[in-house]
C-alpha positions in Angstrom: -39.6 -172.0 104.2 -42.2 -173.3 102.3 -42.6 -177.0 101.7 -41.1 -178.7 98.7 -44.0 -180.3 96.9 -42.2 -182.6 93.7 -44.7 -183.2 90.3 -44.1 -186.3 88.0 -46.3 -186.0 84.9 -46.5 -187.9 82.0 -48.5 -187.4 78.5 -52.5 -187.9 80.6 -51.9 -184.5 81.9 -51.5 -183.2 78.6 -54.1 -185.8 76.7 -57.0 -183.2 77.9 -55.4 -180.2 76.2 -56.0 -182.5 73.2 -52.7 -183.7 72.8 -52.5 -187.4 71.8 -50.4 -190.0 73.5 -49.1 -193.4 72.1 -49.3 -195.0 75.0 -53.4 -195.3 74.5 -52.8 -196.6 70.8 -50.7 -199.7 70.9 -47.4 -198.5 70.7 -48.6 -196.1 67.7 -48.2 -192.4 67.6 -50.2 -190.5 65.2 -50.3 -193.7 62.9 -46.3 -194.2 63.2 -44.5 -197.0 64.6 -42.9 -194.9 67.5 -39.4 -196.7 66.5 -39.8 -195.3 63.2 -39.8 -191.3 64.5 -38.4 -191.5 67.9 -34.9 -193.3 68.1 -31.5 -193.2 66.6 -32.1 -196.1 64.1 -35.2 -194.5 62.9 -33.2 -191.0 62.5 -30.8 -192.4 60.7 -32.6 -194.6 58.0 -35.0 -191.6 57.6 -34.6 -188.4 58.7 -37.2 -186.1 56.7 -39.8 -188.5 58.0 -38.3 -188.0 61.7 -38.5 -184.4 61.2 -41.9 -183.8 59.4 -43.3 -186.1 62.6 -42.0 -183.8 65.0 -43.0 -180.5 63.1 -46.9 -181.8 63.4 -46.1 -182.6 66.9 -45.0 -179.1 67.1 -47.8 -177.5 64.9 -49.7 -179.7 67.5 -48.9 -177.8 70.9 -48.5 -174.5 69.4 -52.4 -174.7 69.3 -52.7 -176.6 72.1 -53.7 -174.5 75.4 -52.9 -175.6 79.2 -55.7 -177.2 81.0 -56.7 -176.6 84.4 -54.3 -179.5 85.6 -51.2 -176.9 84.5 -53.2 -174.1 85.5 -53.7 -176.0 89.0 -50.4 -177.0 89.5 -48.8 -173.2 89.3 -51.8 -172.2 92.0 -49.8 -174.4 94.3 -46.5 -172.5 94.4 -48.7 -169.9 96.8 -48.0 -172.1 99.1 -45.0 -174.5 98.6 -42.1 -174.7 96.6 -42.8 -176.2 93.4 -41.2 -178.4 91.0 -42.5 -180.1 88.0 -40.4 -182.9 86.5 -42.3 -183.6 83.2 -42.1 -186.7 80.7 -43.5 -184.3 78.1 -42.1 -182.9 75.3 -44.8 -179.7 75.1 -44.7 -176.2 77.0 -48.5 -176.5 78.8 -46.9 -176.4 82.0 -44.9 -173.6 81.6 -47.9 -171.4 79.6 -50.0 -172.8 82.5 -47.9 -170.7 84.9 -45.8 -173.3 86.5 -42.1 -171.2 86.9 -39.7 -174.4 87.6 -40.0 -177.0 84.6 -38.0 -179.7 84.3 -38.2 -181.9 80.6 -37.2 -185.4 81.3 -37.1 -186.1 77.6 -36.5 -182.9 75.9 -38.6 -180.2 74.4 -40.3 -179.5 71.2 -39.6 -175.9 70.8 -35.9 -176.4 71.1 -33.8 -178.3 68.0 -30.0 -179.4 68.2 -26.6 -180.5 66.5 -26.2 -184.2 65.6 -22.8 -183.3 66.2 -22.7 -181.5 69.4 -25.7 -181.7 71.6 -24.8 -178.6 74.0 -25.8 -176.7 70.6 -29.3 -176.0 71.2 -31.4 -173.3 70.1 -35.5 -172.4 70.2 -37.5 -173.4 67.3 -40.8 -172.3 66.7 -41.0 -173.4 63.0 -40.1 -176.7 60.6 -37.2 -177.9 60.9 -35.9 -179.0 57.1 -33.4 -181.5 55.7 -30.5 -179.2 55.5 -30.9 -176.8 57.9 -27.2 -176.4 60.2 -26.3 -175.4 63.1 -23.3 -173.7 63.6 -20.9 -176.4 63.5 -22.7 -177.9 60.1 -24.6 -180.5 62.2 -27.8 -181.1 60.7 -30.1 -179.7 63.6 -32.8 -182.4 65.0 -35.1 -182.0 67.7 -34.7 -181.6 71.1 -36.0 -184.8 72.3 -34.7 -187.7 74.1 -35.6 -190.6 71.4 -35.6 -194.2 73.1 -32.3 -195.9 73.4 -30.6 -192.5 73.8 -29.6 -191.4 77.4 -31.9 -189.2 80.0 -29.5 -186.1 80.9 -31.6 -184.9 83.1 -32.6 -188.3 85.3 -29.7 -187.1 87.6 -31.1 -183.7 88.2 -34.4 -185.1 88.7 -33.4 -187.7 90.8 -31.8 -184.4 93.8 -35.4 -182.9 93.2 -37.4 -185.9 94.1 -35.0 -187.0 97.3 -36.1 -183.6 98.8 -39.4 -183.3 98.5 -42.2 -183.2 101.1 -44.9 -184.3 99.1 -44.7 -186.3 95.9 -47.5 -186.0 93.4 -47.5 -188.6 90.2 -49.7 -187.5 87.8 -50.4 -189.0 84.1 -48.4 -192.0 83.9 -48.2 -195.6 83.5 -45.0 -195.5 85.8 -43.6 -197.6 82.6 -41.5 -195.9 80.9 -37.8 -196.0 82.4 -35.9 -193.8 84.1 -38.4 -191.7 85.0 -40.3 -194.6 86.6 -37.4 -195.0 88.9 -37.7 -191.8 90.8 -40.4 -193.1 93.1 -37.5 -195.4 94.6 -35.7 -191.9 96.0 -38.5 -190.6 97.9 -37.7 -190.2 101.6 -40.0 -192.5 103.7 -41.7 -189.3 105.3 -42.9 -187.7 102.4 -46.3 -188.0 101.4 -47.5 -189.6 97.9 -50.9 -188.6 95.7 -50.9 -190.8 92.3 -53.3 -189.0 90.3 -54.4 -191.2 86.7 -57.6 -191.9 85.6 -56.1 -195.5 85.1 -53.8 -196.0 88.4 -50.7 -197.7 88.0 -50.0 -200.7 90.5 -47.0 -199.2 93.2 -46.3 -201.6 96.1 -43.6 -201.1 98.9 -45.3 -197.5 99.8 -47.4 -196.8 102.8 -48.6 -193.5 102.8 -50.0 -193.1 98.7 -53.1 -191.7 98.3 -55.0 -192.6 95.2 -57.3 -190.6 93.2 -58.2 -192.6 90.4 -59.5 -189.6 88.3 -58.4 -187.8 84.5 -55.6 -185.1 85.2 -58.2 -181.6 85.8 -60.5 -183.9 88.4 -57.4 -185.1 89.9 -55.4 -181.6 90.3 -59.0 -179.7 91.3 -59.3 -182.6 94.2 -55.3 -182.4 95.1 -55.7 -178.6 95.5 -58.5 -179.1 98.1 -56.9 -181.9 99.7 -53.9 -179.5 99.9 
């Protein structure tokens, strides 16, 4: 069997395909208030605005291409079993090669019923003001907004508590749950927190660091792999 090796990322990994994060632009995202696009309250006192956001964000990484982090990461799963947990709402990882993805907080290319989320459906296009699903929801993006719940924290949670190795890469380790998932790794696994701006993780012994952008990170994990 191979070993399990578990991958956190977060938006750095996918900053050098030339995707933008708010996280570098005080709590702005493409000039929005992120409150404004990206939870409930927002939706609901505007929702074209909501939706033109996130059809640029989709526009966005439609012409986006992986980097050589992705690309790097589905070179691994020669030799372990692979899984990425992502905090990103793009598909780099999975054009990148990588063939077990899991979206923490949804996915760009797939829209939903406000009144039944187990409606989902691929989107490649805008979504409009008036477009229904099949239950005459107005459909919305995929995407876990803030204040809303992380479905898929539990799922994540079982990957991480049986990994091997544990590779963070990309992420302030700020944004909750997903920062949580470091406290379910099994004392014997082996940790490599990859940011070219490390976050500060006490209570672990064996991390190593490389303080380096996500491609210089992943080209130094595969040779220290």
């Amino acid at each position: 069997m191979k070993p399990r090796l578990v991958v956190l990322t977060g938006a750095g990994i996918s900053a050098e395909s030339g995707l933008r994060t708010f996280r570098d632009s005080d709590g702005l995202w493409e000039g929005y208030d992120v409150y404004e696009v990206a939870s409930p309250k927002g939706w609901q006192n505007n929702p074209a605005l909501v939706l033109d956001f996130y059809n640029s964000r989709r526009r966005d990484v439609r012409n986006a291409q992986p980097n050589t982090a992705h690309t790097g990461l589905a070179q691994l799963e020669a030799k372990y079993d692979v899984r990425v947990i992502t905090q990103n709402i793009d598909d780099l990882h999975e054009r990148g090669g990588s063939s077990r993805v899991l979206h923490l907080h949804g996915e760009i290319f797939k829209m939903r019923s406000v009144k039944n989320e187990e409606i989902i459906l691929d989107v490649q296009e805008d979504i409009r003001l008036g477009d229904l699903a099949e239950d005459g929801g107005q459909l919305r993006p995929h995407i876990v907004w803030f204040g809303e719940a992380v479905p898929m924290i539990e799922q994540a949670v079982r990957e991480v508590m049986w990994a091997d190795i544990f590779v963070v890469i990309g992420t302030s380790l700020q944004v909750y749950p997903a920062a949580s998932l470091l406290n379910y790794i099994r004392p014997e696994a082996t940790v490599y927190l990859i940011d070219k701006k490390l976050p500060s993780v006490e209570g672990y012994d064996n991390i190593i660091s490389i303080e380096k952008p996500a491609t210089a990170g992943v080209a130094e994990l595969l040779t220290l792999l």
